[in-house]
Steps between C-alpha positions, in 0.01 A plus 500: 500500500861566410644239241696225627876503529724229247861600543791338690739775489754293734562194672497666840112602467423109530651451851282468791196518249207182501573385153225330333638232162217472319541172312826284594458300169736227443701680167725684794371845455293495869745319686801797343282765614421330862863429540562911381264624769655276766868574466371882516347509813139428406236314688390247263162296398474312212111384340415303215203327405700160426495279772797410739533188371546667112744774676711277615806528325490924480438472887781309561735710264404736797604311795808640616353854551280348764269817600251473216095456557320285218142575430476192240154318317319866453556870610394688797377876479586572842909462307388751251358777724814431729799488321742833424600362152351191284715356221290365281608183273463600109262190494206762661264682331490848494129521629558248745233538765801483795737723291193763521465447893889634475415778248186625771719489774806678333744229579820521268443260184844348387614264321869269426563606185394874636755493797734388252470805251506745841812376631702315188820708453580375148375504160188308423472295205111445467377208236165440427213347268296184458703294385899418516600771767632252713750356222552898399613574838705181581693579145487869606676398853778265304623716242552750733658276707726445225584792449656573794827406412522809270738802589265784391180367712280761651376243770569276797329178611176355314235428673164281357187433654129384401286232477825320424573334853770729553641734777218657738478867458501669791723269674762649299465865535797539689760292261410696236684805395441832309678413211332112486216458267173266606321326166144451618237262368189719568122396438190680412413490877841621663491801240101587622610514874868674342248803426403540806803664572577616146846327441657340225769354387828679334507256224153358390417257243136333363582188318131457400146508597225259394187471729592353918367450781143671415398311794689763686473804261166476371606651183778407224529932499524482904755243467707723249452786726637316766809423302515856363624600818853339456518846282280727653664600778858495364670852564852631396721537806860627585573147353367584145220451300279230573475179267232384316556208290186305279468203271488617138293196409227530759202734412466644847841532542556694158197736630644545803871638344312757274320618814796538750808569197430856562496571847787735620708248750456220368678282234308244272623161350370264295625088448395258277616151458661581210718710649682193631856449295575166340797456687293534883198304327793207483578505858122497664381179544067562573278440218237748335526841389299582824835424655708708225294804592539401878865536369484804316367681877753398690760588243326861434560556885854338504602767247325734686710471771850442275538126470699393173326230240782301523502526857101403493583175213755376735288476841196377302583154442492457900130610508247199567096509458365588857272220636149498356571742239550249193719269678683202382393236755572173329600372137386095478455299198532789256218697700580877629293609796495837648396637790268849406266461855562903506290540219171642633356672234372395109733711360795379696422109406469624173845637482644205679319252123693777270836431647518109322481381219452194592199275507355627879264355749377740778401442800275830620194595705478654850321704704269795316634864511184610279761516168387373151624221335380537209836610286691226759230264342571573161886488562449147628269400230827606223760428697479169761463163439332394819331751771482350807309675733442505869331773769194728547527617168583192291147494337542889405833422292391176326215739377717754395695207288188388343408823336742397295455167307760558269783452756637149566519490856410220696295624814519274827447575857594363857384473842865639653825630346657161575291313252513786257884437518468088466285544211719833314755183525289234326432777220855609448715349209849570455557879378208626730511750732277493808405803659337593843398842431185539684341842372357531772538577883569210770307511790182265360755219630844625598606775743691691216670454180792360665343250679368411174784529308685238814188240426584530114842425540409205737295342309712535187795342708286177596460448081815587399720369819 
């Protein structure tokens, strides 16, 4: 049996093709790639295994293209055997069993991300790790942005997307031009379907790995691999050498620069956040080093591509924490509390407790990945006053703070994130900080992390008015 076909080489081979979306999702990546295959002349069918009722609001993003069938609540194989081309949602698993009944039949396997690296005509910015990628690209996108102004530029228009709520991708194909370039937000699983067709972006950059979504990967070494492809695939072009850019602090990432700083084609950079001047450090407002080495990326790119420092000190004072991501949400009776419902992992809570000083109450638990806790346990143990804990895997963390008797944290749990929130507020005395910063995934008892993060802010709006 001949191996099954991945590539999009142009819009045109979509039209009069039956389309199958695989997974319509409600972050906007199905209902880009639905609304793609429409406008090109494609017959369209959309499945999920969410309900109609859950769909709602993707289906109705869809509404004015009209001509699209919805297969919603489970999949059908008769789709799978059927369709000319599947686009299949990053959420799906490699060995999923309808994915294979496309791989038998030799149906061409694609994905939004992959049509995107096909057809893009500009230069790719590509950010990943497990933690602070989004921030690193946001930053990434606004200092660039700032440095448009300059005479000596080597670029046009900026262009940012991700798990960041902002512009679809494919949508805007056509607006964007040769001389553009695209930051991109990419994740463990967009880079595992990206091999498929062995692309990769110009510019690449790991901010750092610590173990993710092993529910998915099986493996913290699968997980890497999966990463690893960010630089894998890179390949000198008529445009220059490709760029490969790693954290100096991270242990992976440090591996990973020996291994690829030879390659002909290919430059190598390292950042560290002390690589951050004083006089930038003055102008960004987020707290933690985390954040100064999210910092440090973004500026090794920005220089990169020829943008002054006192062009990049200048634009940073406009930046603003994205939501979720250690956000300011309310200030009341001399408590802080943030917003950190994108924290999924232990090692991400743990970074969110390093950046105060202050006296901290946390708010965490969630729905298990199959991560340890045990180091996230300790931090808590040394570092929180009170633990409150909520979600499938409340009971695992509480154990992972009692190993360790010689901490001062008070341990508490609650039924739903709203009480956890009423009671953070009877804990808190003037000074404290009070931090949602989950460690863990959502779906136990939210849709996602934003739907989370929305409850958090809720409730802490009801206590401090």
């Amino acid at each position: 049996m001949s191996k099954p076909e991945y590539r999009i080489w142009n819009k045109q081979l979509l039209s009069g093709k039956k389309i199958l979306v695989m997974g319509l999702g409600r972050f906007g990546g199905g209902v880009d790639s639905a609304r793609f295959a429409v406008k090109a002349g494609g017959k369209v069918i959309v499945t999920d295994l969410a309900s109609a009722e859950k769909m709602c609001d993707s289906v109705g993003r869809l509404a004015e293209l009209g001509d699209i069938e919805y297969h919603l609540g489970g999949h059908r194989r008769a789709d799978f055997e059927e369709a000319d081309i599947i686009v299949v949602n990053p959420a799906v698993a490699a060995d999923n069993e309808f994915v294979e009944i496309a791989r038998q039949g030799n149906k061409l396997l694609t994905t939004q991300i992959n049509i995107f690296f096909e057809l893009c005509p500009a230069r790719i910015i590509g950010i990943t790790g497990a933690n602070g990628k989004s921030t690193t690209a946001a930053l990434t996108a606004h200092l660039l942005k700032g440095g448009g102004g300059q005479e000596n530029r080597n670029y046009g228009k900026v262009w940012l997307s991700g798990n960041i709520g902002n512009e679809p991708l494919l949508a805007e194909l056509e607006r964007i031009g040769v001389d553009d370039l695209v930051v991109l937000e990419l994740s463990s699983f967009q880079l595992e379907q990206l091999a498929w067709v062995g692309k990769a972006p110009k510019v690449a950059l790991l901010t750092n790995l610590t173990p993710n979504h092993l529910d998915r990967h099986g493996t913290f070494a699968n997980y890497c691999a999966a990463k690893e492809n960010i630089f894998k695939y890179q390949r000198a072009d008529e445009g220059g050498a490709a760029i490969s850019i790693f954290n100096a602090e991270d242990n992976i990432g440090a591996e990973w620069f020996e291994k690829y700083k030879e390659q002909a084609g290919r430059v190598c950079m390292k950042f560290s956040a002390d690589d951050v001047s004083e006089k930038i450090r003055g102008r960004f407002g987020l707290a933690g080093r985390a954040n100064l080495s999210n910092l440090a990326a973004a500026i090794a790119i920005a220089k990169h591509f020829g943008v002054e420092e006192d062009v990049m000190k200048d634009c940073l004072s406009g930046f603003k924490s994205l939501p979720y991501r250690l956000e300011l949400v309310a200030q009341s009776g001399g408590v802080c509390w943030y917003n950190d419902s994108i924290a999924t992992t232990p090692a991400s809570a743990i970074v969110a407790l390093e950046a105060f000083e202050q006296p901290k109450i946390i708010i965490a638990g969630g729905y298990d990945k199959g991560l340890s806790f045990e180091e996230l346990g300790e931090k808590m143990a040394q570092r929180a006053k009170a633990v409150i804990l909520i979600g499938q895997t409340g009971e695992k963390i509480a154990d992972a703070i009692r190993k360790h008797p010689q901490g001062d944290a008070k341990v508490e749990f609650a039924g739903t994130l709203a009480e956890a929130v009423e009671l953070a507020g009877e804990l808190a005395a003037s000074g404290d900080v009070v931090l949602l910063s989950p460690g863990c995934a959502s779906y136990d008892m939210f849709d996602n992390f934003e739907h989370r993060g929305r409850e958090f802010v809720k409730a802490v709006q009801q206590i401090c008015g």
